[in-house]
Steps between C-alpha positions, in 0.01 A plus 500: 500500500588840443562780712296800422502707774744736363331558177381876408311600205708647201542897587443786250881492437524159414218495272692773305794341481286123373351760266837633360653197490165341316526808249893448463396150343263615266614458145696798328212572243243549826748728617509665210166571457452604846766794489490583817282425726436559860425185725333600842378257805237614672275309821172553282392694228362893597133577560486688201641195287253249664206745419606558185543130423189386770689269658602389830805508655589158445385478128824711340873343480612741274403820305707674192499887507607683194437524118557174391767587291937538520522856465867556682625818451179664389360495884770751571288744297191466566502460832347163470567280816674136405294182450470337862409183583341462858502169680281428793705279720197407774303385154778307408595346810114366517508369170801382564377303844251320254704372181772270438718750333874631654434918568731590230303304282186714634688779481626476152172414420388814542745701394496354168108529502428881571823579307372311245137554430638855480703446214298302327618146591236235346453246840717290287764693494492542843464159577851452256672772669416282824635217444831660352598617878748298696 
């Protein structure tokens, strides 16, 4: 048997750093497309997202903020703020709790889905880009 007593929850920080290293292993061409992006962890989404979205607290993992498109050095003029993507680490944790998946796997999930619908990703594209990280 195992001992668990010691056993804490991942933290804000080391959700950021899974993320980071889950984005590192993305493929090239997703990080080209991408440009770059802004990864945030949050505990839950804000009010004004779940109202927006009418959903619970529990029902978001992750939500992309932005236009959808690379635009790099153009944001500097226009005052534009970056594409962000927001994940919701007390979502994730819960789905988490319930599947049979590793949390980077969850986590890359994720990323690669709100990224992606963004940029036009067919789900089968997505579901390639999955299985091409380590």
């Amino acid at each position: 048997m195992h001992d668990l007593t010691g056993l804490e929850a991942p933290s804000l920080e080391d959700f950021d750093a899974l993320a980071q290293e889950a984005y590192a292993r993305l493929p090239r061409t997703f990080h080209e497309l991408t440009g770059n992006i802004i990864i945030r962890i949050e505990d839950f989404p804000e009010d004004d997202v779940l109202r927006e979205m009418k959903a619970n607290e529990f029902d978001l993992l992750g939500l992309f903020q932005g236009t959808g498109l690379a635009h790099g050095e153009e944001l500097a003029h226009t005052g534009m703020l970056p594409n962000m993507v927001f994940l919701y680490r007390r979502p994730i944790l819960d789905y988490w709790a319930e599947h049979k998946e590793t949390l980077g796997a969850v986590i890359s999930h994720v990323l690669i889905h709100e990224i992606g619908h963004h940029f036009g990703l067919s789900d089968d594209d997505m579901e390639r880009l999955e299985r091409q990280v380590p």
